[in-house]
N, C-alpha and C positions, 0 to 999 in steps of 0.2 A: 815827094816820091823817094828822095834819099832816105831821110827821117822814117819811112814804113820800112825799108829795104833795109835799114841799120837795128829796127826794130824786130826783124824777124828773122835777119840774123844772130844779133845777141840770143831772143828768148829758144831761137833753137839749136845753139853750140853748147854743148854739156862747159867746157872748156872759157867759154864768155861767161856766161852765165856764174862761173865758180867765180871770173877774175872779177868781176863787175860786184858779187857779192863780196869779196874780198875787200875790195875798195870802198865799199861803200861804209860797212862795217868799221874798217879804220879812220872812216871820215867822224863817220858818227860820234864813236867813241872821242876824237880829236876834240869835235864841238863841245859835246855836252863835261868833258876832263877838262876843257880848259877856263870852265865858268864855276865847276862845283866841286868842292872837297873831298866826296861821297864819287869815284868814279863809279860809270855804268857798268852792269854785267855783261862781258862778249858773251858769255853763252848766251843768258837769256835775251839778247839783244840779236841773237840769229836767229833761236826759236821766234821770236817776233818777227821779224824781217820774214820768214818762213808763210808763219800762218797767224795773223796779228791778234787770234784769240789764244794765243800761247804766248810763255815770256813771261816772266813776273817784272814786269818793268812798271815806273807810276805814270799818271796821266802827263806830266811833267817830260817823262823821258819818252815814253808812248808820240806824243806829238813834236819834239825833237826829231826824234827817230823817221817819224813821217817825212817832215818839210826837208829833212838830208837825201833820206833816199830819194824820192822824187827828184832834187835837183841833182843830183847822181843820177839818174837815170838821163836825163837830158845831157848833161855832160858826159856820159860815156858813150851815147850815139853817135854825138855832136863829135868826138873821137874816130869813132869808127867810119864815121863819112870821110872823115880828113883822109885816114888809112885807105880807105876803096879809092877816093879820086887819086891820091900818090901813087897806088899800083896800077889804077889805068893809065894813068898819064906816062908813068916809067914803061910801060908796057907797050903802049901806043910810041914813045920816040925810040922803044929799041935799048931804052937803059938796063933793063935786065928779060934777060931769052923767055922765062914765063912766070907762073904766081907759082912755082915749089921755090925760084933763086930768091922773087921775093919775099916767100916766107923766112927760108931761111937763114936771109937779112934782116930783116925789122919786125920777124916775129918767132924767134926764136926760142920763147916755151910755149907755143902751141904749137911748132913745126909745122906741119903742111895743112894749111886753112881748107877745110871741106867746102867753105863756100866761095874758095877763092875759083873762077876757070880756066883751065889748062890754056893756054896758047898757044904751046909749043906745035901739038899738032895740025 
């Protein structure tokens, strides 16, 4: 249930969606720069990520590329669950009055989370 809930909110925050490709991106590149002499192209390496018939990447980085993202993708859910049960639990003992105080505590470049719900009132 978490894992669908973390799912649909990533794929529909403009704002997740950028951070999670950000990250993912820098993961990539980490991997595949710290085995080969020949670093990967960021760009062509978002055009893939994008739409994987685009990219001039080789079958070599193509499948790197793969097996990262995917476990980025599990790891950045597996994140976002942590964050949803932190804010209800602070929320439910009264640690902070609603989700704008705790966004803008522990999420401070996306300011106020669209999918976070108001308490206050």
């Amino acid at each position: 249930m978490m894992q669908q809930l973390a799912n649909f909110i990533v794929d529909h925050d403009p704002l997740m969606v950028l951070r999670r490709t950000h990250d993912t991106v820098r993961y990539i590149r980490w991997v595949w720069n710290k085995d080969h002499a020949d670093p990967i192209d960021e760009e062509e390496l978002r055009l893939f990520l994008c739409d994987e018939h685009y990219g001039d990447l080789t079958d070599e980085q193509k499948t790197v590329a793969r097996r990262c993202r995917d476990g980025m993708r599990s790891v950045f859910y597996a994140e976002l669950c942590v964050r949803l049960l932190q804010s209800e639990i602070m929320l439910e003992q009264g640690m902070v009055p609603d989700s704008s105080t705790y966004c803008s505590v522990f999420c401070p470049e996306g300011g106020d989370a669209p999918w976070m719900l108001d308490r206050a009132g």
